[in-house]
C-alpha positions as CSV (number, residue, x, y, z in Angstrom):
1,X,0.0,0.0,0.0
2,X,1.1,3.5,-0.7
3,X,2.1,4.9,2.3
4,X,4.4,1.5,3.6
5,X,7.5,2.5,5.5
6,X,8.7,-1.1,4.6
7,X,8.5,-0.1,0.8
8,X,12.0,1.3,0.7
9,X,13.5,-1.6,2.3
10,X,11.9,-4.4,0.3
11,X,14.3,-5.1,-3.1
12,X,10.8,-5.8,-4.9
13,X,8.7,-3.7,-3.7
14,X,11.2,-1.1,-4.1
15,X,11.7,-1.4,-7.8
16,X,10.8,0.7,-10.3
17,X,8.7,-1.9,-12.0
18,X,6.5,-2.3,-8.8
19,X,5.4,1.3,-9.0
20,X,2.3,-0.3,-10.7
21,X,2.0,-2.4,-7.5
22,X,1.5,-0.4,-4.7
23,X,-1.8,0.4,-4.3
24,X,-3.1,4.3,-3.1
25,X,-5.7,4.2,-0.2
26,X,-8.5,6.6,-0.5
27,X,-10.5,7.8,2.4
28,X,-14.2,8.0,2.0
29,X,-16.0,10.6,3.8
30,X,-17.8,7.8,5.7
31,X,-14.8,7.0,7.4
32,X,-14.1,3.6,5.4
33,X,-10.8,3.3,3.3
34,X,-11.4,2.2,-0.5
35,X,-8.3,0.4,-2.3
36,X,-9.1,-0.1,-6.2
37,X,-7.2,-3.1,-7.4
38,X,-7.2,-4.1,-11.1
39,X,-7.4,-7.7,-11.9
40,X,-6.2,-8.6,-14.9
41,X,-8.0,-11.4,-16.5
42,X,-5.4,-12.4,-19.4
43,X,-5.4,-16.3,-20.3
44,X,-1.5,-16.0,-20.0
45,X,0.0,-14.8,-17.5
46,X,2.9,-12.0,-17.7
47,X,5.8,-12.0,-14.9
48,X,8.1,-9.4,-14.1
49,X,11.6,-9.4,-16.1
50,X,13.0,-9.8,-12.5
51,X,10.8,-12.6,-11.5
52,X,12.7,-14.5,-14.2
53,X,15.9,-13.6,-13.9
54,X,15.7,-15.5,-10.4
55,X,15.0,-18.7,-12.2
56,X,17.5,-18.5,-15.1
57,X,20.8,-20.6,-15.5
58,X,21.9,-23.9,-15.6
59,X,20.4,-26.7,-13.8
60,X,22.3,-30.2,-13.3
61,X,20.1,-33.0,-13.2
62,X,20.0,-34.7,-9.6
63,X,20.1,-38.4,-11.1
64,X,22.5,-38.1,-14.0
65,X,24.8,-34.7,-13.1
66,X,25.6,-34.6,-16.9
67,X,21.8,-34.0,-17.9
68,X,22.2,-30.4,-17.7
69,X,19.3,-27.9,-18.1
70,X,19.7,-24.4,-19.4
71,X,17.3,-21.4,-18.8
72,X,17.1,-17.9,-20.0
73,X,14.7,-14.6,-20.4
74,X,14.2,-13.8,-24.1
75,X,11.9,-11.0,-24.9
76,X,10.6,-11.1,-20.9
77,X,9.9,-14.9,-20.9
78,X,11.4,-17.9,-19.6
79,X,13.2,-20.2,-22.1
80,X,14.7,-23.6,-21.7
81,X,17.8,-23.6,-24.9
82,X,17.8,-26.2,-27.3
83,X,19.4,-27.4,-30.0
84,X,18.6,-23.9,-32.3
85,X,17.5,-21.5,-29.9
86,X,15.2,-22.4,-27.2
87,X,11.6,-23.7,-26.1
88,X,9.4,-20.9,-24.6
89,X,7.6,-20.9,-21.6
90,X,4.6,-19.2,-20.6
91,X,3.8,-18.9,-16.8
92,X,0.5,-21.2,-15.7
93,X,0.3,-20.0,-12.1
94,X,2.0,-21.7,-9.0
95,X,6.0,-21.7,-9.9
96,X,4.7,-23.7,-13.1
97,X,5.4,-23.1,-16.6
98,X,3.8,-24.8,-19.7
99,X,5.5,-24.6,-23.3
100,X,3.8,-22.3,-25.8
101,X,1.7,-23.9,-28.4
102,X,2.2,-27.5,-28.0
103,X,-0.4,-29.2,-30.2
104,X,-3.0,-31.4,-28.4
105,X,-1.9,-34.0,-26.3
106,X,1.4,-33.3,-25.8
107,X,3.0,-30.9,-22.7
108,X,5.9,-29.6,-21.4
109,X,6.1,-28.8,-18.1
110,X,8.5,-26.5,-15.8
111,X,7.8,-26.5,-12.1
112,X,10.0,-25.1,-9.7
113,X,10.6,-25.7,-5.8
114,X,12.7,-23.1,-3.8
115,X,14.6,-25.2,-0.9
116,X,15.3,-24.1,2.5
117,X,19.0,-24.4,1.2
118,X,18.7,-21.2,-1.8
119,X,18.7,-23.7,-4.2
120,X,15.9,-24.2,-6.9
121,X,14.7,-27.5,-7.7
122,X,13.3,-27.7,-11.3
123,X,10.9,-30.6,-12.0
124,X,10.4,-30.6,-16.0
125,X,7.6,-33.2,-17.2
126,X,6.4,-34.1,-20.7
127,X,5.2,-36.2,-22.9
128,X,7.6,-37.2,-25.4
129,X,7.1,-38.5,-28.9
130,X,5.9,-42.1,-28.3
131,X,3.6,-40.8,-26.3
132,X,5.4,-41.7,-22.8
133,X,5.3,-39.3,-19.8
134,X,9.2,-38.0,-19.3
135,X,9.9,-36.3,-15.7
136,X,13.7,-35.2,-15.2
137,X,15.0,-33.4,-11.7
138,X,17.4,-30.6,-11.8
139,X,18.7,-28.7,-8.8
140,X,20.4,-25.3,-9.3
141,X,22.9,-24.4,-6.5
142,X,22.0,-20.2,-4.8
């Protein structure tokens, strides 16, 4: 809320790209305080350049340490490189991400786990060509 001495303290909140965030408090002359929040009713979901930026990098895979993972923000979205560029990511909600238009019955899917450690845990599931559901674990040290 506008007004917040913790504001200037919080590294997000404090961020120019928050401004949009913090939300003004009007007094009514009834006494009662009105907040107007937008909601934002998008079927995808947009994150932050900086919310990204704290998942990019490479990920080593927990069961096989040379299955490496490698993310990056293109154009304010999450990638995962490939072979040619990369696979793009849109955000579903609930540290998950879904690849952009994968035709019906097929998925790829990002989920991520912060540990009490600082590390990130990266759970990517799909279903691959034969029609068989993949999972690989990744773990990216702080």
């Amino acid at each position: 809320m506008n007004g917040d001495k913790h504001i200037k303290d919080d590294v997000n909140a404090s961020s120019p790209s928050a401004r949009r965030r913090i939300l003004d408090i009007e007094k009514m002359n009834d006494g009662i305080a009105k907040v107007k929040y937008d909601v934002g009713m998008s079927k995808v979901l947009h994150l932050e350049a900086g919310s990204i930026d704290r998942l990019i990098g490479k990920y080593t895979g927990i069961s096989d340490k040379e299955k490496i993972a490698e993310l990056f923000n293109f154009e304010k979205r999450l990638w995962k490189k490939n072979e040619s560029l990369g696979d793009k990511f849109e955000y579903k909600g609930n540290n998950t991400f879904e690849e952009a238009n994968n035709p019906p019955n097929f998925y790829c899917k990002l989920e991520f786990n912060i540990l009490p450690s600082g590390s990130t845990e990266l759970t990517e599931s799909f279903i691959d060509i034969d029609l068989s559901k993949k999972v690989f674990v990744y773990l990216r040290d702080k």
